[in-house]
C-alpha positions as CSV (number, residue, x, y, z in Angstrom):
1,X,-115.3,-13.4,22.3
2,X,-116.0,-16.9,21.4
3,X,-117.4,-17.3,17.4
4,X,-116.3,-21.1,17.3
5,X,-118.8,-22.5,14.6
6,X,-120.4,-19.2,13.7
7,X,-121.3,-18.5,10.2
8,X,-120.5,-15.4,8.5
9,X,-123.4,-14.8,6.2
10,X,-124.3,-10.8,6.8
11,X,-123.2,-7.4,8.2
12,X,-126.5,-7.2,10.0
13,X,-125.9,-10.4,11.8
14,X,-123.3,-8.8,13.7
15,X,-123.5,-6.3,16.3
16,X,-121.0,-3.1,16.6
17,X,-119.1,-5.1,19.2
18,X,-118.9,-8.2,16.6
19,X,-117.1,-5.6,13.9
20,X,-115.1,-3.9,16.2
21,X,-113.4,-7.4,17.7
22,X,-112.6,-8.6,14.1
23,X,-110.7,-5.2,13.5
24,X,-109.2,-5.0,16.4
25,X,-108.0,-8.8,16.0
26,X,-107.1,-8.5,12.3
27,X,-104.7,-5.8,13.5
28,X,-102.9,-8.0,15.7
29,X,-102.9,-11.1,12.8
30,X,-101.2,-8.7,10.4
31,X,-98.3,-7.7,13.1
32,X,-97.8,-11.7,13.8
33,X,-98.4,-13.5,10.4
34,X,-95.3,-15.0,10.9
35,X,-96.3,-16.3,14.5
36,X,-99.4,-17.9,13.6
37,X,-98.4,-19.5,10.5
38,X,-99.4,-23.0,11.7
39,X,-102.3,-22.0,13.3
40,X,-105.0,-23.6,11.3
41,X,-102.6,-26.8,10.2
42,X,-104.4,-29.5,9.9
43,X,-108.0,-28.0,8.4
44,X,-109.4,-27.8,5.3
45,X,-110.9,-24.7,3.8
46,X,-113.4,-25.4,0.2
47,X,-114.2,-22.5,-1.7
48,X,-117.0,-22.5,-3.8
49,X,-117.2,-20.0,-6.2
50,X,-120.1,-20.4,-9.0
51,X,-119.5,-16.5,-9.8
52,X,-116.1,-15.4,-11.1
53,X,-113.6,-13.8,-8.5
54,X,-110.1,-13.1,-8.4
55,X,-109.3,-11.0,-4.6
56,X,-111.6,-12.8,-2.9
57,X,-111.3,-16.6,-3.7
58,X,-107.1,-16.0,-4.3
59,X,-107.2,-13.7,-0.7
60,X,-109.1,-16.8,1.5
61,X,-107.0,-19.6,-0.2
62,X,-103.8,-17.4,0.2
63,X,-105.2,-16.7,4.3
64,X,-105.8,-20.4,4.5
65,X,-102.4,-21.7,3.0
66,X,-100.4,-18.6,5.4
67,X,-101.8,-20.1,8.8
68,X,-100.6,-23.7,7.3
69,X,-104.2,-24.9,6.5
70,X,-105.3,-26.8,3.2
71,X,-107.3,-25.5,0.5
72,X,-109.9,-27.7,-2.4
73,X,-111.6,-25.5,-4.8
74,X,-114.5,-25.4,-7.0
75,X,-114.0,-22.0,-8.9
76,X,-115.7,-22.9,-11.8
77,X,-120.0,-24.5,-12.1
78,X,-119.1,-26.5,-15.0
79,X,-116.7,-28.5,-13.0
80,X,-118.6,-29.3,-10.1
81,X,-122.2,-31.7,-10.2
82,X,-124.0,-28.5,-10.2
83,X,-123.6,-28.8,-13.5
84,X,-125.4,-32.7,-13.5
85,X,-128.5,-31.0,-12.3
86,X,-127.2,-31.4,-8.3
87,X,-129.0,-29.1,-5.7
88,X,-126.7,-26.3,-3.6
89,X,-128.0,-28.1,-0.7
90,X,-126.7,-31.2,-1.9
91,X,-123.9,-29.5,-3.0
92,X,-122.3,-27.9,0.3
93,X,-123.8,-30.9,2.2
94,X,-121.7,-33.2,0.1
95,X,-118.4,-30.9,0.5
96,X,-118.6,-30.3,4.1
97,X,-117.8,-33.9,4.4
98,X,-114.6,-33.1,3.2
99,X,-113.6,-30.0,4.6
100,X,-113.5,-27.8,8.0
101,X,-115.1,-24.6,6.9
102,X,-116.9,-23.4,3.4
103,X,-116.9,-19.9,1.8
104,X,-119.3,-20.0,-1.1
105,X,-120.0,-17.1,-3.8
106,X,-123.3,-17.5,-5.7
107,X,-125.3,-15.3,-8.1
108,X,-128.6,-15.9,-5.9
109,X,-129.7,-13.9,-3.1
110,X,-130.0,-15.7,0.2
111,X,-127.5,-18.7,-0.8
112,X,-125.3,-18.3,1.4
113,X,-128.1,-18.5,4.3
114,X,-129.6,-21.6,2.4
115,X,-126.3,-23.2,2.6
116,X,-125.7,-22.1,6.6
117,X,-129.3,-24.3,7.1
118,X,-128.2,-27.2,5.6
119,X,-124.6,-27.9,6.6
120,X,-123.1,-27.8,10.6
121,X,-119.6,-26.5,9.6
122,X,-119.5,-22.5,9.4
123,X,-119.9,-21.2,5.9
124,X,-118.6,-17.6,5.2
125,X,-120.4,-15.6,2.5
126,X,-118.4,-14.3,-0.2
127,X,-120.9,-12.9,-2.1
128,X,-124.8,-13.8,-2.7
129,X,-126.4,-12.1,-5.9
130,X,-126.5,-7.8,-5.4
131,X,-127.3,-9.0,-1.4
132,X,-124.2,-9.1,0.9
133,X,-120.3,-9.6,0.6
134,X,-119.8,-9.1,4.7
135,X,-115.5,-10.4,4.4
136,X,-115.9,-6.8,1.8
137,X,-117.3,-5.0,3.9
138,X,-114.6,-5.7,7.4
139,X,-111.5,-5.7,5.3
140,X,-113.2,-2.0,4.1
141,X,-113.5,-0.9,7.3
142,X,-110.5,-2.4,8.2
143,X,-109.1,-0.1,5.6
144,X,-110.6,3.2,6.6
145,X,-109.5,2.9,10.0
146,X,-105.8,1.8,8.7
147,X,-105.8,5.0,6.7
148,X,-107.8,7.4,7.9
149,X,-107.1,6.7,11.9
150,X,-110.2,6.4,12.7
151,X,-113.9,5.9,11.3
152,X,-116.6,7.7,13.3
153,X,-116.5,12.0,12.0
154,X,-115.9,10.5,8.3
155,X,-117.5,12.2,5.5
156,X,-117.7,8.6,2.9
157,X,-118.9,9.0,-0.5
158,X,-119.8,5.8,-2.6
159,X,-120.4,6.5,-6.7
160,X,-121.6,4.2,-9.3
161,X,-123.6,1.2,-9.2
162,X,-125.5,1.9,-6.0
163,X,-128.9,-0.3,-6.9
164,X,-127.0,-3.9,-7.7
165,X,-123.5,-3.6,-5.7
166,X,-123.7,-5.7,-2.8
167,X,-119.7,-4.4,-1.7
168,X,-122.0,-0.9,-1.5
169,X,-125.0,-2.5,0.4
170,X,-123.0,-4.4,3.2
171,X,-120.2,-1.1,3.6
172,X,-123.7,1.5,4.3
173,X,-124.9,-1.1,6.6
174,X,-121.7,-1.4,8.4
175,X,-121.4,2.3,8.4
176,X,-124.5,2.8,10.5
177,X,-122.5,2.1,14.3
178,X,-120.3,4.6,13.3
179,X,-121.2,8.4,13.3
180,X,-120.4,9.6,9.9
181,X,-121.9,11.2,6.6
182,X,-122.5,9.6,3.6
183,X,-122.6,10.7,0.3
184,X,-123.9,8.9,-2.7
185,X,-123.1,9.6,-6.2
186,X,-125.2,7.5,-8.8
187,X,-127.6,8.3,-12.1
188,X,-131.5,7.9,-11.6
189,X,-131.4,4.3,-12.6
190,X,-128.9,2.9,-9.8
191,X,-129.8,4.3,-6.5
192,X,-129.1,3.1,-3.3
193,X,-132.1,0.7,-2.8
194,X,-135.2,2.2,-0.4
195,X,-134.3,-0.4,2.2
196,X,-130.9,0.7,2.6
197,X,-131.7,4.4,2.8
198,X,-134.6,3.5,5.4
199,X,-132.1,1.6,7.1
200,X,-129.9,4.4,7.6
201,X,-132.6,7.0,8.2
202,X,-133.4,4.7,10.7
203,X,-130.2,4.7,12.3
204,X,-129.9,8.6,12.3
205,X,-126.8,8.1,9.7
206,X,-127.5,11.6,7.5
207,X,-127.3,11.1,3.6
208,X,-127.5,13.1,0.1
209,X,-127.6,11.9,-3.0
210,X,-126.0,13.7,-6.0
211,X,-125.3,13.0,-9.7
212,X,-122.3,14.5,-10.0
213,X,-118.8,13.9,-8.7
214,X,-118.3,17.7,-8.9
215,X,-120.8,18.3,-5.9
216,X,-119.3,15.9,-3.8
217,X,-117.9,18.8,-1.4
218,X,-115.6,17.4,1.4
219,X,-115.4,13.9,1.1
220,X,-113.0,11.9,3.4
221,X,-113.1,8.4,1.9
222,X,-114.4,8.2,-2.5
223,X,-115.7,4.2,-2.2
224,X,-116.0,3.6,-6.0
225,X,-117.7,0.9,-7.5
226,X,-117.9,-0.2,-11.2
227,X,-120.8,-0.6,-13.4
228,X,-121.9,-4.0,-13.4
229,X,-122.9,-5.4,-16.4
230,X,-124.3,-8.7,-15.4
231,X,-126.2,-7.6,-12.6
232,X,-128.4,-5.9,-15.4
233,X,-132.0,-7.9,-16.2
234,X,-131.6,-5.9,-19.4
235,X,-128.5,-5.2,-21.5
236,X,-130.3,-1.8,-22.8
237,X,-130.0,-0.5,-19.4
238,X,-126.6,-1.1,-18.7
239,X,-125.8,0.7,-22.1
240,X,-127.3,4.0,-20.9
241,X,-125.2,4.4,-18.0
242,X,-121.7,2.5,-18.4
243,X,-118.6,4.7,-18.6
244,X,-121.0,7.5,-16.9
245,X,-118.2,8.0,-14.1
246,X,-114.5,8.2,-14.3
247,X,-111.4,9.4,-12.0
248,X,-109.1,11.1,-14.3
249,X,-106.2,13.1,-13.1
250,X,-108.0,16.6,-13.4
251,X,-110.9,15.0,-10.8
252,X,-108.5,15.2,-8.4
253,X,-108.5,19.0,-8.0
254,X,-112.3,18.0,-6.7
255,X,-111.3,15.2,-4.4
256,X,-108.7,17.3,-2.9
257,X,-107.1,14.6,0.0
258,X,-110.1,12.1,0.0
259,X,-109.0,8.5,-0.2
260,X,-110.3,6.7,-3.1
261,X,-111.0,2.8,-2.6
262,X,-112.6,0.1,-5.0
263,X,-113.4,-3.4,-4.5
264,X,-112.0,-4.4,-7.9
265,X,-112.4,-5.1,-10.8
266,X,-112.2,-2.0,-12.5
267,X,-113.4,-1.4,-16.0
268,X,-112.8,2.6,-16.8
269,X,-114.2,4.1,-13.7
270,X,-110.9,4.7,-12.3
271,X,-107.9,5.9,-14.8
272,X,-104.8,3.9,-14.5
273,X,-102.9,7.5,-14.0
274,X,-104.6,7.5,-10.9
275,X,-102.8,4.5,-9.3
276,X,-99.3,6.5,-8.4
277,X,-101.3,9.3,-6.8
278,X,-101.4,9.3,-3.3
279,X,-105.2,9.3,-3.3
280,X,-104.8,6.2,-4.5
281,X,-105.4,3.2,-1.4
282,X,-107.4,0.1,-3.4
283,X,-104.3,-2.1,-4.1
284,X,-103.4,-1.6,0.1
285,X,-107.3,-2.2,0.0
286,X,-107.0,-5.4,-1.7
287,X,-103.9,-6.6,0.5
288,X,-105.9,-6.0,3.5
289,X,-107.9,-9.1,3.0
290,X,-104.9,-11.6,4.1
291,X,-104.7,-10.6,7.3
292,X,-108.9,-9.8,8.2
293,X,-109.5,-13.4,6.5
294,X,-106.9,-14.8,8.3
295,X,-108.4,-13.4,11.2
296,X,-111.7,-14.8,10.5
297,X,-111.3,-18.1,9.6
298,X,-109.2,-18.5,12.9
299,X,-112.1,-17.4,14.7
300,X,-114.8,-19.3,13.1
301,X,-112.6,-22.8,13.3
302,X,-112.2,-22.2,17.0
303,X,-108.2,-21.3,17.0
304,X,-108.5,-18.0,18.1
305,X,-110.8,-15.8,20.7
């Protein structure tokens, strides 16, 4: 499969067969790390972050420097001409003259596909507003199949902020070329959005929606999310429903074996008592991202089909 060039901007832009290729080749990169570690010698990766990260800008700069490529950063707006009043489109059209491939984080939805129009190198979205975060969503699924052995019969809850978490929104996507159940477990206020769930109906991918953790039945995978306080359009609203789920060590008489994942950060959804149990798979989680963004920037730059 050739995707020399291709631009990674959303889950629905890629077809079962897409997904399944990247997993499949991710697999391979993390048995031969070694053997490809001057793969992409000679390129230039930018990352453009104008929304703080720590996994995902560290995990594409660390996949970038481990197959002997080069890495310039802007991870902060007030040190790039953004700040001078410059247009993104001016922006990324201005850094792709210096570099081989761009993966850009912004608060705005859509972005990532603005940036895509304007520049010829392949930009990789890593993170647009509460839209996508597609590099999330493979290195989750990635993840699930590691531990679980498989993905299709999987009952996969997801809990928290369901309405604003794009790590949420690109996974249930995902999810819908796979035959499994979902579960979601959110207050009133942060539902999965319509779209989603009509997406999903769509797909024949069955659903329920519960309040509680304690009527999650049997789960296979617990996908948790934390609240997000600066998605909120009003601080009020994020009051009434922070610290309204937690994972303490008596929840795990509930969860029985389910596998409990998190994009990070954490806040106090998930106790730190939790981390030793062997529930407990969202720091593998987070490692997973070397070798699947590894995998994809070889693809995109052409270096491996």
């Amino acid at each position: 499969m050739n995707m020399k060039n291709r631009d990674i901007i959303s889950i629905r832009d890629m077809t079962k067969e897409d997904i399944e290729y990247i997993l499949k080749k991710s697999e391979e990169m993390e048995k031969n790390m070694k053997k490809n570690k001057n793969l992409l010698n000679g390129y230039v990766l930018s990352t453009l972050f104008f929304e703080p990260s720590t996994r995902t800008r560290l995990s594409f700069e660390s996949a970038m420097n481990k197959l002997g490529g080069r890495v310039i950063s802007v991870a902060q707006p007030k040190a790039s001409s953004v700040a001078k009043g410059e247009t993104l489109a001016d922006t990324v059209k201005t850094v792709e003259q210096y570099s081989d491939v761009i993966v850009m984080r912004h608060p705005n939805e859509g972005a990532a596909r603005l940036a895509a129009d304007v520049v010829d190198i392949p930009i990789i979205n890593a993170g647009d507003g509460a839209n996508q975060h597609p590099t999330q969503t493979l290195l989750d699924l990635y993840t699930i199949n590691k531990e679980c052995g498989k993905i299709d019969g999987l009952s996969i809850a997801m809990m928290g902020d369901l309405k604003y978490g794009r790590t949420v929104h690109s996974l249930a996507t995902a999810l819908a070329y796979y035959n499994v159940k979902l579960i979601f477990i959110t207050p009133e206020e942060l539902k999965m959005p319509s779209e989603i769930k009509k997406y999903l109906k769509n797909k024949g991918i069955p659903y329920r929606e519960i309040s509680g953790i304690d009527e999650i039945g049997k789960a296979d995978v617990l996908y948790v999310t934390r609240i997000q306080k600066e998605r909120f359009p009003d601080p009020a609203d994020y009051e009434k429903v922070k610290g309204i789920y937690k994972i303490l060590p008596e929840t795990l008489d509930i969860l029985g074996n389910a596998k409990i994942m998190h994009p990070l950060p954490r806040v106090d959804e998930i106790s730190p008592e939790i981390d030793k149990s062997k529930n407990a798979i969202y720091f593998r989680q987070a490692r997973n991202g070397i070798p699947v963004r590894m995998t994809l920037l070889s693809l995109v730059l052409g270096e491996m089909e």
